[in-house]
N, C-alpha and C positions, 0 to 999 in steps of 0.2 A: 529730315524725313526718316522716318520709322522702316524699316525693311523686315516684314515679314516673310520668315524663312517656311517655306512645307516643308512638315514634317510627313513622312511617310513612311510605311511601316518597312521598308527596305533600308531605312536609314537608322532602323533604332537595330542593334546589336539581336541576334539570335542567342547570342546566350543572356540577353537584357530580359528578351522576353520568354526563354525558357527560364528563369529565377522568377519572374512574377510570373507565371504556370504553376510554377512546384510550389510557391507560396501559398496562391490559390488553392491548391489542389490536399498541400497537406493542411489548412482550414480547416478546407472539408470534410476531409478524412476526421480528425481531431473531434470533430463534431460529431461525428456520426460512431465515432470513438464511443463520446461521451455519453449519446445517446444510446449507444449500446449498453453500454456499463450500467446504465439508470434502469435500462429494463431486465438487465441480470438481476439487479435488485429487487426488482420487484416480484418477480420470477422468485429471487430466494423467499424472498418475505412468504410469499403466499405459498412456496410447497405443500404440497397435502402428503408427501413422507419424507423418509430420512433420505430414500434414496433419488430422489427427485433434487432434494435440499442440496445433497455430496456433487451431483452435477454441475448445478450454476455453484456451488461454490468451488468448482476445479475451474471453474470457466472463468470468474474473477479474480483467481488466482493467477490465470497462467493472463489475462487483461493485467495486472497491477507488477508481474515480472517482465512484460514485454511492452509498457508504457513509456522507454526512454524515446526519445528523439529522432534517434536513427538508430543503426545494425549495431554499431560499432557497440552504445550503449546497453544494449539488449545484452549482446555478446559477454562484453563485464560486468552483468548481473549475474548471467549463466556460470560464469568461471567465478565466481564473488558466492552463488551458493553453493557448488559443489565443494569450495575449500571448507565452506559453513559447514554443509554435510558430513565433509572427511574430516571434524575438527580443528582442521588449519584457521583456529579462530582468529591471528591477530592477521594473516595474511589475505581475508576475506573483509576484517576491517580495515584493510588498507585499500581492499577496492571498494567499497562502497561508500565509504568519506570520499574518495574520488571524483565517485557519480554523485555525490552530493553539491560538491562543488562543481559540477557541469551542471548539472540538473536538480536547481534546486527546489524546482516546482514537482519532482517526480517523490512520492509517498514512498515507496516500498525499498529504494537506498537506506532512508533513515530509519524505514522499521526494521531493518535486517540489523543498524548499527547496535537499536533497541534490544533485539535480542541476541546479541554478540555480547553487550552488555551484563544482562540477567544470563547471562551463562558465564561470564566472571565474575557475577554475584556484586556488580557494580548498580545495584537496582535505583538510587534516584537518579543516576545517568541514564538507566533506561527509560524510567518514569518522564523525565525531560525529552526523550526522544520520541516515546511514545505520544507525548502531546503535541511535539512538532508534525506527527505523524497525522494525526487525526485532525490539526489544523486544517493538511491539505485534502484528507479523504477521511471525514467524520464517520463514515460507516465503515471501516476497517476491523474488520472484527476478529480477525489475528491479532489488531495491537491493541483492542479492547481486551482479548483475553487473553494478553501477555498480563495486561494492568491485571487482572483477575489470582492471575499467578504470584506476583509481585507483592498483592496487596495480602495474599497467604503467607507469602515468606515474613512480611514486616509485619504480623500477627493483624492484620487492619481488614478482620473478617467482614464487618460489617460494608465495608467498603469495598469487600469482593464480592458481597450479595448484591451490591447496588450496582457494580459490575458488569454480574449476569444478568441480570435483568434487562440493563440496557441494552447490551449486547444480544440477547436472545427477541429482542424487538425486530432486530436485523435481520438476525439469525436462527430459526424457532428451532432447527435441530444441531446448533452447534455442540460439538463433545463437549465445551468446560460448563456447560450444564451438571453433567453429572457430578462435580465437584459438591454443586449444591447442598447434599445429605452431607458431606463431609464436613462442609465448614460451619453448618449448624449444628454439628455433633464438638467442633473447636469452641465455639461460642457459649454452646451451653458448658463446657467444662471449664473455659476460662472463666464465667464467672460463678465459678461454685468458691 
């Protein structure tokens, strides 16, 4: 014979069911994350100025530096770009390979490595990170106009027109727009 045991909720663990609480709970959050983010974007897309546009993009900025997990990861992003900041390049790419390997669904680790990268002039490293980047956050228009940069340095003009363009779909007032005049003044000279 079968003996069915009651279970009752004084029998299951309070820290049992405070983990499925914060499971639930950061879901939700997560989602309402994302949901946010979506309407950041949309919000850039449609600015009617520049300074409407500089807003939501400070706002998806400081979304894609504070997207790790918990504090802790937040935290070594913050100290990961300030050595970026001060120079301390290869000591900022030791934290954000780091956070790569904890978090490997999190975008803006490997965009930092991307342009740690094209600052030692190591550009189809960056270029390969740049596309891991955008795998995970296709509208990143930082690592769209890193590629922009990149594809100046490697004389691949045409391919930084194509660039901006995409990029500027995202982004209608992004700065590497103004690049534009420039590299069709490269183009026309290279092929003279």
């Amino acid at each position: 014979m079968i003996k069915y045991t009651k279970i009752s909720i004084n029998s299951i663990s309070k820290y049992t069911l405070l983990n499925i609480f914060l499971l639930i709970f950061s879901l939700f959050i997560n989602n309402v994350s994302a949901s946010e983010l979506d309407n950041l974007f949309f919000k850039l897309k449609n600015a009617s100025d520049k300074n409407i546009a500089k807003h939501y993009e400070s706002r998806i900025w400081k979304y894609w530096l504070l997207d790790g997990s918990n504090e802790t990861s937040n935290l070594q992003m913050q100290r990961g770009v300030n050595l970026l900041q001060s120079g301390e390049l290869n000591n900022a790419l030791k934290i954000f390979e780091s956070l790569t390997k904890k978090e490997p669904r999190w975008a803006e680790p490997i965009n930092k490595i991307a342009t740690i990268k094209f600052l030692m002039g190591d550009y189809l490293g960056s270029v390969n990170d740049i596309k891991l980047t955008l795998q995970l956050e296709p509208r990143h228009f930082g690592a769209i106009s890193g590629l922009v940069q990149i594809n100046i340095h490697l004389k691949n003009y045409n391919e930084a027109l194509k660039n901006i363009d995409y990029v500027s779909k995202i982004h209608p007032f992004i700065n590497i727009q103004q690049l534009r005049p420039h590299i069709l003044k490269l183009i026309k000279k290279s092929s003279i």
